[in-house]
C-alpha positions, 0 to 999 in steps of 0.5 A: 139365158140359164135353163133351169134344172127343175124344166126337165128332171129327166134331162137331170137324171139322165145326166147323172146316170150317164156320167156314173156310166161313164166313171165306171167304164172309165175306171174299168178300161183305164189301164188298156185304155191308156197302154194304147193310147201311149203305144199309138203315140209311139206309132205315130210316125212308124212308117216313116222311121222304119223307112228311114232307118231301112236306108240309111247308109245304102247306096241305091242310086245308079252307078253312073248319070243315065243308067238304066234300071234292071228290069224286075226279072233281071234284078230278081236273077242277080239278087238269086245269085247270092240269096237263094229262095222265093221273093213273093213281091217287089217294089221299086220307086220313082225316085232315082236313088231308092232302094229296090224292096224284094220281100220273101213273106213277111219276115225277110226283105232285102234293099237292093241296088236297082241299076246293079242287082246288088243286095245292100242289106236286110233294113233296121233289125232294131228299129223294126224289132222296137216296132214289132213289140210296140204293135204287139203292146197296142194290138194284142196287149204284147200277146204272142202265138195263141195269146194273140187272141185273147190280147185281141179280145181284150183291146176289142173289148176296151175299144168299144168301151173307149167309143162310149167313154167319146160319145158321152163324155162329149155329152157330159161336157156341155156345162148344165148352165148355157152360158158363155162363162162356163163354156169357156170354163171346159173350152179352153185352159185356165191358170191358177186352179187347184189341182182338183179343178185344173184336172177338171179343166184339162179333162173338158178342154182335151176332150173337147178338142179331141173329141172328133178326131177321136171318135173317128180312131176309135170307131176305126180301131172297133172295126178292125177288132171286130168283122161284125163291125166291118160288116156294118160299115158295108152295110151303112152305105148300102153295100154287101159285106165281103164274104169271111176268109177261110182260115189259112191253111198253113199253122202258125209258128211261135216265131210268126212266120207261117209253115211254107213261108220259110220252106218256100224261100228253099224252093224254085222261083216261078218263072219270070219271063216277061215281067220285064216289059209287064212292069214298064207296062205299070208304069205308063198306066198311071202318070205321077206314080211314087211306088209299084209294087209286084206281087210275084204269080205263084203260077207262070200262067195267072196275071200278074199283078200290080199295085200303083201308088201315087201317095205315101204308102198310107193313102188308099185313095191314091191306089190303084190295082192293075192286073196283066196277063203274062203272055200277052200284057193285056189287062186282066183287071184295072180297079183305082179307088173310085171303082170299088165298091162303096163299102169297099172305099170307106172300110179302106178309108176307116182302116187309115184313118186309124192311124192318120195315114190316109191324111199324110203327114198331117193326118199323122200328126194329129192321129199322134197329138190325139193318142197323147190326150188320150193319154192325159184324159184317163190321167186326170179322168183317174185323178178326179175319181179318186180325189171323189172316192176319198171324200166318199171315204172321208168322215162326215162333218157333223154341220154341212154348211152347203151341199157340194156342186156335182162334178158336171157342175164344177166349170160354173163354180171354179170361175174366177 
């Protein structure tokens, strides 16, 4: 049975002042909006491309049936012979033919032969540059150097605007008649409409579908441009937020790389004695693990430290840190997922579902449909404010034969 209006004018006039919150934060946020939205769609599958394109062509299986693998300080001296400089971590894989990762920082990796030390190549120039300036577009508006900043600023700000524009437009969806006929005008798509009410129609029925999902990325993509929202997520589930990093010591360059970082490639590599038998160590502390990754010790005498995964690379549920000590392997510290803290737990989980990752391939397929209807609701979002302003603007008729239905109101009129 329909509710009637006239029962409750505050619910009426809140309506109207949310849905006019809702128009202007849409028009204002609408260019960023829709630039991340299409760059997240790019970056659905970044890491899987990347991977692949790293690869191709490189022969990382063993030379023979049954060959041993060099152990990391073995494959560290041969890759030292001819690529001189200071490897920060190495990650190998359970699968056979996989290419070894010796990465110096951030801006330099090589894949190498794991069973003969041989350096197979630097990865995909082009497709990790094609990337780069994609996360550039989506993170910091293509900012680079000290423009990052403001870039971030502003994708901070357009993420809080976007979390209000899910949070009410899922409010304003439900039609203002409870009938099963106009839910079913804003839940599903309908043909033979006009421009005007098929716009209307996409609009409700995406938003509708994606509203949950949505609010999950978004409210994850406001706690990573902002510390304070983080800080909340640990103190949601009772938790004591992490202490603020100091900032690094080392400046900036224009190019991205840190001061130290490519003079650090020139210096002498800590000493790697033992790090053999402290990796084989890794591999039996976690049965079904698909990626090891070794944070090389900038001292000879501190733990040497491993990060296990038993999933995809995108998955901090099914992670692991393992801490040795070097001169006797006896664990320095052992932490899986289920033994940080809570806060610790979902600000990780928060920080993949951005993107999906923490769902795998499916996670990924959605977070990337989602990015696309994003994109289509500030298209006919756009639209529909438009079309309303020309007929703000358009001259008014002398006769107005009946007073036209709200926006809101429009599922209960276009019916069929």
């Amino acid at each position: 049975m329909p509710i009637s209006r006239k029962a409750f004018p505050v619910v009426k006039h809140l309506r109207k002042v949310v849905f006019w919150a809702h128009l202007v934060t849409a028009v204002t946020a609408a260019a960023i909006i829709l630039l991340m939205s299409v760059t997240g769609v790019l970056l659905t599958y970044q890491r899987q491309i990347t991977a692949r394109a790293d690869v191709r062509g490189l022969d990382g299986g063993p030379p023979a049936p049954g060959a041993p693998r060099l152990a990391p300080d073995a494959l560290l001296a041969a890759v030292a012979a001819t690529h001189p400089g200071k490897p920060t971590t190495v990650r190998w894989f359970a699968k056979a033919d996989a290419p070894v990762q010796v990465a110096f920082g951030r801006e330099r990796t090589l894949f190498v032969n794991g069973y003969t030390g041989r350096v197979l190549g630097e990865g995909s120039a082009g497709v990790r540059a094609f990337f780069r300036k994609v996360v550039a577009l989506h993170r910091w508006v293509g900012g680079e150097g000290e423009n990052r900043e403001l870039g971030g600023a502003i994708t901070g700000a357009a993420n809080l605007m976007f979390l209000f524009l899910v949070v009410s437009g899922f409010y304003l969806w439900f039609p203002r008649n409870r009938t099963r006929r106009a839910f079913r005008n804003v839940a599903w798509f309908r043909r033979g409409l006009t421009p005007r009410a098929r716009d209307f129609n996409w609009h409700h029925v995406i938003g509708f579908w994606s509203a949950a999902p949505l609010f999950v990325i978004v409210l994850s993509g406001v706690v990573i441009s902002y510390s304070w929202a983080g800080d909340l997520v640990y103190r949601a589930v009772g938790d004591t937020p992490p202490p603020p990093q100091a900032p690094a010591a080392s400046a900036q360059r224009p190019g991205g790389e840190r001061e130290g970082e490519r003079r650090g490639e020139a210096e002498a590599p800590v000493r790697l004695e033992g790090i053999g038998a402290l990796a084989a160590r890794a591999e039996r502390q976690v049965a079904g693990w698909r990626s090891i990754t070794l944070t090389l010790p900038k001292e000879a005498d501190e733990p040497v430290s491993f990060a296990i995964d038993r999933g995809d690379g995108g998955q901090p549920q099914k992670r692991a840190q393992l801490s040795l000590e070097p001169g006797t392997g006896a664990v320095a510290k052992w932490e899986p997922f289920a033994e940080q803290s809570p806060g610790r737990r979902l600000r990780s989980i928060l920080r993949f579902a951005h993107t999906g990752e923490v769902l795998g391939i499916p996670g990924q397929t959605l977070a990337g449909l989602v990015s696309l209807g994003a994109a289509f609701l500030v298209w006919t979002g756009l639209a529909l404010t438009w079309r309303r302003f020309r007929q703000w603007r358009a001259p008014r008729r002398i006769a107005t034969p009946s007073r036209r239905p709200e926006p809101m109101e429009e599922a209960e009129t276009v019916a069929a």
